[in-house]
FIPA-610406 format. One record per residue (C-alpha): residue number from 1; residue in three letters; x, y, z. Coordinates in pm, 1 decimal. Each point is the difference from the previous one (the first is absolute). Layout:
N
   k   r     east    north       up
 NUM ALA        X        Y        Z
...
// end
This chain:
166
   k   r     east    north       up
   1 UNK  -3217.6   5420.1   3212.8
   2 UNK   -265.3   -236.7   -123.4
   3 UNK    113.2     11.2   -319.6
   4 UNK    354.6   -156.9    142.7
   5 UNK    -21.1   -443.4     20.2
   6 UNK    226.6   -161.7    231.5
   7 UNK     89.3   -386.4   -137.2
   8 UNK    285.1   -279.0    -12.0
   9 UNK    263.8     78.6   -298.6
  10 UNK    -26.0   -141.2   -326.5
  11 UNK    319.0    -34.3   -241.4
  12 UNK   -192.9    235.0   -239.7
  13 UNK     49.2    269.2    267.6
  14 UNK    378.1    -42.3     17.7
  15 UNK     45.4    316.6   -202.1
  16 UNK   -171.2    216.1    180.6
  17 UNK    173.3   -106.7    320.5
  18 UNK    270.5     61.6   -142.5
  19 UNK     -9.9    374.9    -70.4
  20 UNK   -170.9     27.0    301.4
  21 UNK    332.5   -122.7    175.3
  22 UNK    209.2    191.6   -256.9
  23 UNK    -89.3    330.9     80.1
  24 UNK    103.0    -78.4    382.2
  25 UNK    365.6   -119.7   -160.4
  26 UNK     71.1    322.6   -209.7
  27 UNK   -138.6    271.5    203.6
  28 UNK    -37.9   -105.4    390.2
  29 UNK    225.3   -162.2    255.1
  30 UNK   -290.8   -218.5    139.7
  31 UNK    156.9   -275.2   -209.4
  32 UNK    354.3    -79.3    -15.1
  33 UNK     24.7   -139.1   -312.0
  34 UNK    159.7    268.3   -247.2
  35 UNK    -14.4   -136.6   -318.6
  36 UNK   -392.9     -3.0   -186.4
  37 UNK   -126.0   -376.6   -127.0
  38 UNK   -165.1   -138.6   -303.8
  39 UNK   -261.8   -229.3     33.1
  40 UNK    201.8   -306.0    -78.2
  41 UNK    221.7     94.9    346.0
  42 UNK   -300.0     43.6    179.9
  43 UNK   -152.8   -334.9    -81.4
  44 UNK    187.4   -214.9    250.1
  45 UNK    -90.0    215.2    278.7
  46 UNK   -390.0    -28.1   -131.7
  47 UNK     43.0   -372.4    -29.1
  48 UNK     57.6    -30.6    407.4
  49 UNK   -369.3    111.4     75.0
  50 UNK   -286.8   -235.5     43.3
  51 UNK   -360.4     20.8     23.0
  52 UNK     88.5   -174.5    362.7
  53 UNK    241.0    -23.5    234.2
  54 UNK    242.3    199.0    159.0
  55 UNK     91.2    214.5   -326.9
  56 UNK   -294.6    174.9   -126.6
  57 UNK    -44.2    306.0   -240.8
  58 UNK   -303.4    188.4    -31.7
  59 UNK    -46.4    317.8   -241.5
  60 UNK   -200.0    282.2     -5.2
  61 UNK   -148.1     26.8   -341.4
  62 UNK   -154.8    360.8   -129.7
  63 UNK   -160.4     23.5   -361.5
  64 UNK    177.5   -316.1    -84.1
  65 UNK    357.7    102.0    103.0
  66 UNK    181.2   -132.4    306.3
  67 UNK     32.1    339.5    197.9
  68 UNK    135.7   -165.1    304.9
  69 UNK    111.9   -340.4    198.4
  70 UNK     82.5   -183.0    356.1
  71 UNK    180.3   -319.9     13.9
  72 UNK    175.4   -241.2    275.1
  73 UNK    333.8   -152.5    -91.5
  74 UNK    240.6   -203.5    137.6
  75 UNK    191.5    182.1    304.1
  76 UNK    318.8   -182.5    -93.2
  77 UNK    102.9   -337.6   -142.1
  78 UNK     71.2   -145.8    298.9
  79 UNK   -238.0   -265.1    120.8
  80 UNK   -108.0     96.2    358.4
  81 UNK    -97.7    334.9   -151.5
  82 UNK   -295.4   -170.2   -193.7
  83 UNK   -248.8     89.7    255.2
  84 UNK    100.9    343.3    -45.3
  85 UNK    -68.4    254.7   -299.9
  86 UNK     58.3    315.4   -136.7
  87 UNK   -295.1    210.1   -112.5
  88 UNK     20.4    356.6   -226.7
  89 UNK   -261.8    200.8   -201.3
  90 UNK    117.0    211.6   -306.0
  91 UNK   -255.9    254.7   -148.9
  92 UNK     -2.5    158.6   -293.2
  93 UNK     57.2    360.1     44.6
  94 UNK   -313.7     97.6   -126.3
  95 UNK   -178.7   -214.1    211.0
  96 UNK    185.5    108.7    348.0
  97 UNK   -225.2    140.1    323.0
  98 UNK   -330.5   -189.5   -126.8
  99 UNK    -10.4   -298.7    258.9
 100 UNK    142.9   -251.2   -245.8
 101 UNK    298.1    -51.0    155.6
 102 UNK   -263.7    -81.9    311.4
 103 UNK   -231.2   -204.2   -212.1
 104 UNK    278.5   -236.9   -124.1
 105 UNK    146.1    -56.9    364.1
 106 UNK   -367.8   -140.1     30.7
 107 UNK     -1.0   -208.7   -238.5
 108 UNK    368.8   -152.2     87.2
 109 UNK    -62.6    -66.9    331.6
 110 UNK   -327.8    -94.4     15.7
 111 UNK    159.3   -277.1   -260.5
 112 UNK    283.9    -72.6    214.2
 113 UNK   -183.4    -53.3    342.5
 114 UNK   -112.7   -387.0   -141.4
 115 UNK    415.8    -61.5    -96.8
 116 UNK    234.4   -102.7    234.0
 117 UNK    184.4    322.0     28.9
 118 UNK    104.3    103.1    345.6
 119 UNK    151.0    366.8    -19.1
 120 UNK    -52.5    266.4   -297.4
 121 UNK    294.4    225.8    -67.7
 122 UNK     49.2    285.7   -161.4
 123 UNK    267.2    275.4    -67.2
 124 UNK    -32.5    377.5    -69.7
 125 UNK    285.2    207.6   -135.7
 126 UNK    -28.3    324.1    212.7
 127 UNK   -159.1    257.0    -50.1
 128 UNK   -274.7   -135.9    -95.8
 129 UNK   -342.3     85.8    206.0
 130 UNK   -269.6    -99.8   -198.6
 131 UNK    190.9   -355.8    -14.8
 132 UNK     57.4     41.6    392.1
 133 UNK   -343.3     58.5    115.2
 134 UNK   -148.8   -243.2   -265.2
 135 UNK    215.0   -294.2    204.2
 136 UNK   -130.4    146.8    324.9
 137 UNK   -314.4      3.2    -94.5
 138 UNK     -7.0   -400.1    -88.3
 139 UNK    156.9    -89.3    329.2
 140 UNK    353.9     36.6    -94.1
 141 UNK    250.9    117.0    329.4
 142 UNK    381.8    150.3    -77.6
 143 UNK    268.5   -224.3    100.7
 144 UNK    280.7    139.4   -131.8
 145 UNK    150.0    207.8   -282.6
 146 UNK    292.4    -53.8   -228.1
 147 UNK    206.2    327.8     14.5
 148 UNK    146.2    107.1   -361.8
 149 UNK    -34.9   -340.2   -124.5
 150 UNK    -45.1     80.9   -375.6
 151 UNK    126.9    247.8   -234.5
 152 UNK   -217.8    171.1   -282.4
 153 UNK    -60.4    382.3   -144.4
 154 UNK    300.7    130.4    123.4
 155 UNK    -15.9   -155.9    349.9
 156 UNK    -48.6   -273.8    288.2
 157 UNK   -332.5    -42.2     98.8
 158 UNK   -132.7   -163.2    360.3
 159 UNK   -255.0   -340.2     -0.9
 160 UNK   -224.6     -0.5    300.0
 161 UNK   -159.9   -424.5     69.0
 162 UNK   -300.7    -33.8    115.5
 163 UNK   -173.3   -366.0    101.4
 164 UNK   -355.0    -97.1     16.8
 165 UNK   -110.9   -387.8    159.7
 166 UNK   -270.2   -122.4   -174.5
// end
């Protein structure tokens, strides 16, 4: 895993992240969103990471391409949720069971514990182990799960929330 480097985003990576993310979209229910994006409908979401702050993106860079990432976003728009963020890693597939997923958690939180964020959040579509135990491992506890809240592949699939205070 030495060969693997774990820094902020930069808009060159954008592409990268992109297919990363893509291959969850066509061929997994671990995201919801159904439909594959260009890198033009990707941008936006890019644009709402800083180097600081409470929204943060790092990547995991292999051989010069972006083989995974770990952000915090916004929980939801309303204000009194600002203290509060949402945190997911995506790996390539070719880069899953290595630690990076680990090693990028790291780097996020190490980066969030000087922000003013209170509570870390983060949502798993069941089953999903690997994305379980990585949560547990950083400190995350279950507090509830979303029964058959979203439909892909041919069925409804569960979300299981987990919480970590920072």
């Amino acid at each position: 895993m030495a060969d693997v480097s774990i820094r902020h985003a930069v808009a060159a990576d954008l592409a990268d992240l992109t297919e990363v993310y893509n291959h969850y979209v066509r061929e997994t229910p671990i995201t919801f969103d159904i439909e594959p994006f260009d890198v033009e409908q990707r941008r936006p979401w890019f644009e709402g990471f800083a180097e600081t702050g409470r929204h943060q993106l790092f990547v995991a860079e292999r051989e010069q391409r972006v083989i995974g990432y770990a952000c915090s976003h916004r929980f939801r728009q309303k204000p009194a949720y600002d203290s509060s963020v949402e945190t997911t890693v995506y790996l390539a597939p070719d880069a899953l069971g290595e630690g990076i997923g680990a090693r990028l958690y790291v780097a996020l939180f190490d980066a969030l514990a000087e922000e003013p964020v209170h509570r870390a959040l983060a949502g798993t579509t069941l089953p999903n182990p690997a994305s379980v135990a990585l949560h547990r491992r950083f400190g995350f506890t279950p507090v509830g799960t979303f029964l058959e809240v979203g439909w892909k592949l041919g069925r409804h699939w569960d979300v299981q929330w987990f919480e970590r205070p920072m």
